[in-house]
C-alpha positions in Angstrom: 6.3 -15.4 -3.1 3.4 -16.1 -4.9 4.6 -20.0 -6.0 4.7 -20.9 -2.1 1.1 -19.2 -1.1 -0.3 -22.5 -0.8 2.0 -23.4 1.8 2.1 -20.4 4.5 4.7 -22.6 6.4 6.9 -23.3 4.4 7.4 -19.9 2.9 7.4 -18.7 6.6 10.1 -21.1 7.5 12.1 -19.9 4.5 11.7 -16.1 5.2 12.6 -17.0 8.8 16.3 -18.2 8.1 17.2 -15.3 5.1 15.9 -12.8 8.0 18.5 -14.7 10.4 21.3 -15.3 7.8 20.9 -11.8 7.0 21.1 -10.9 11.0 23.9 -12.8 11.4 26.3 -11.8 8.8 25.3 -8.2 8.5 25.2 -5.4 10.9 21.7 -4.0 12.4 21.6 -0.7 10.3 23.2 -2.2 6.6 20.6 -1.5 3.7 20.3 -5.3 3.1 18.5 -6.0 6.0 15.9 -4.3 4.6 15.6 -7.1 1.6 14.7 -9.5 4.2 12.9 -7.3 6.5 10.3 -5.8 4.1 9.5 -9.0 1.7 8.9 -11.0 5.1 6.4 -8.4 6.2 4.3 -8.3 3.2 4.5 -12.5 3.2 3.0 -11.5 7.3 0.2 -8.6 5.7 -1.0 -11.5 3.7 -1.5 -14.4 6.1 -3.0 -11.9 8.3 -0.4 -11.5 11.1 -0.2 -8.4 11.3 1.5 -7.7 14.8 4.5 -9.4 13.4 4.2 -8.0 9.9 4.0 -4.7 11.5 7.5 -5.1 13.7 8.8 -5.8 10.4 7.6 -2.9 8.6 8.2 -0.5 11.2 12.6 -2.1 11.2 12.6 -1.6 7.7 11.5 1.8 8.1 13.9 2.8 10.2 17.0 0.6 8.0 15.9 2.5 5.2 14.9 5.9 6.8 18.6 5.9 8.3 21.6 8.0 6.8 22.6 4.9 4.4 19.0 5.6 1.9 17.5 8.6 3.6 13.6 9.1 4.0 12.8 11.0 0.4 14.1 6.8 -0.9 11.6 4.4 -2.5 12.3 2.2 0.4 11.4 4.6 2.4 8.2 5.7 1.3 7.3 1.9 0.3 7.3 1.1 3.9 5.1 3.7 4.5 2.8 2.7 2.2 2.8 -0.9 3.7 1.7 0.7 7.2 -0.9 2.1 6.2 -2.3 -0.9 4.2 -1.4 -2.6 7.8 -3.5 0.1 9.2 -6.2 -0.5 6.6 -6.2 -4.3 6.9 -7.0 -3.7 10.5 -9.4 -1.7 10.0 -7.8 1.2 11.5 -9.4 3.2 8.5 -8.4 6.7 10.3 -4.9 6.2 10.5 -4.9 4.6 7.2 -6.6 7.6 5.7 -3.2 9.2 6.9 -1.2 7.2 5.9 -1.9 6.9 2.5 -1.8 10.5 2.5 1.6 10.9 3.2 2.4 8.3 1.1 1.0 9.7 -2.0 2.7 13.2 -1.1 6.1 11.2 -1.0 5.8 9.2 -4.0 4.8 12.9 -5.9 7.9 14.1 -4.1 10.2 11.8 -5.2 8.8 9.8 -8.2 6.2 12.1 -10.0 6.9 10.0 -12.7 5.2 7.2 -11.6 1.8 8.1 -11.3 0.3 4.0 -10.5 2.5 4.2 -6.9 0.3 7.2 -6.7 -2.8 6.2 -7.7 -2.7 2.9 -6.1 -2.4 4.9 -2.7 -4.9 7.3 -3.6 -7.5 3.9 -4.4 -6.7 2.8 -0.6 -6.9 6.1 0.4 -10.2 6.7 -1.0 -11.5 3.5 0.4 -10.4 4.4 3.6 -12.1 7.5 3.6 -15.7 5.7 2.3 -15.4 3.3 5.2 -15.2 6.1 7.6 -18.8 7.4 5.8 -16.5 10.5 4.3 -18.1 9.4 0.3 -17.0 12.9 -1.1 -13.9 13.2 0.0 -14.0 9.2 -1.5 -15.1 10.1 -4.7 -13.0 13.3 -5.1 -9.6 10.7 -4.5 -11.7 8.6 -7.1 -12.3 11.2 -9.4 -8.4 12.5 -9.2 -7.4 8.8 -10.4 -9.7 9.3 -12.8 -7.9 11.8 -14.1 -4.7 10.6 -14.0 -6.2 8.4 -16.5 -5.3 5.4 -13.8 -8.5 4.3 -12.7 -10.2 1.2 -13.8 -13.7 -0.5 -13.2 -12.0 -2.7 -11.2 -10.8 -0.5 -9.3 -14.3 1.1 -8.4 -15.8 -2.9 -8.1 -13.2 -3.0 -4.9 -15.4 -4.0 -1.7 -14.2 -1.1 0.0 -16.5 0.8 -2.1 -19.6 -0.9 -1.7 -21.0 2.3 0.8 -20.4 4.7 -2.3 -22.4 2.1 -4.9 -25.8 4.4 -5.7 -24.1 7.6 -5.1 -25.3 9.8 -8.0 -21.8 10.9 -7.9 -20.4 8.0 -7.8 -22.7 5.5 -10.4 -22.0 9.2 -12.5 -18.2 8.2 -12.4 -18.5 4.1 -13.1 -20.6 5.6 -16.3 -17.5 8.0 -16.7 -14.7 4.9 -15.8 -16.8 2.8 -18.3 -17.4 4.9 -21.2 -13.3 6.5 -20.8 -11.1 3.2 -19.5 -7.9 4.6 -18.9 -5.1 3.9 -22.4 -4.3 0.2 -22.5 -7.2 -1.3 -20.8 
């Protein structure tokens, strides 16, 4: 995906006919759909059309929510994840904050292995709950990544939380993030 970002159309057009291919030779409910369904959509997140992307998102859902993968399935719980982050790229911060929190209690469910799919949505999460002027309940999120020894500077530099930046709490965890960069930074 990333080789035809500089040309939106083109990798829009393409998208477009594996979607129909797939429609075509497939019926409505079979799992594949869902491999056109779900990369198409986060192609949509990122060019910012988000109606579309959504519609997407929410077929893949229910593809992969149905009795062929289940709900407790990675796909599952992925396209969750990628409704909220809709949510969040609209700045629907609320339902976001939701969002993210059922996500993170599914991946903990079913992959409590995998601690970055849980820390990723704990970092949007987090954000989402700093934008709605909530900065403890932010830096707590933070501070559990920080645990998980998943967190990174970078991760506290993201512009979602610029509200939280001189905190005393949470300049006290940069100095924390900074001094104890989680293994293989």
């Amino acid at each position: 995906m990333e080789s035809l970002a500089g040309d939106p159309d083109t990798a829009q057009g393409l998208f477009e006919r594996g979607l129909l291919i797939r429609q075509k030779t497939l019926p409505r409910n079979h799992p594949d759909q869902f491999y056109s369904l779900f990369p198409f959509g986060e192609f949509l997140l990122t060019i910012g059309e988000f109606d579309r992307a959504e519609e997407l998102f929410r077929e893949a859902l229910r593809i992969s929510e149905s009795s062929l993968v289940g709900p407790d399935h990675p796909e599952s719980v992925s396209s969750h994840a990628h409704l909220a982050l809709l949510a969040w790229s609209r700045g629907e911060y609320e339902t976001a904050f939701a969002g993210f929190d059922r996500t993170v209690a599914m991946y903990r469910k079913i992959m409590p292995e995998r601690l970055y799919f849980v820390a990723i949505n704990l970092v949007y999460q987090a954000s989402s709950a700093a934008f709605l002027g909530r900065s403890g309940v932010a830096i707590d999120l933070l501070r559990e990544i920080h645990g998980m020894e998943k967190l990174t500077l970078e991760d506290l530099e993201f512009a979602g939380f610029a509200s939280l930046r001189g905190d005393p709490e949470f300049d006290a965890l940069v100095e924390e993030v900074r001094a104890n960069p989680p293994q293989g930074s």
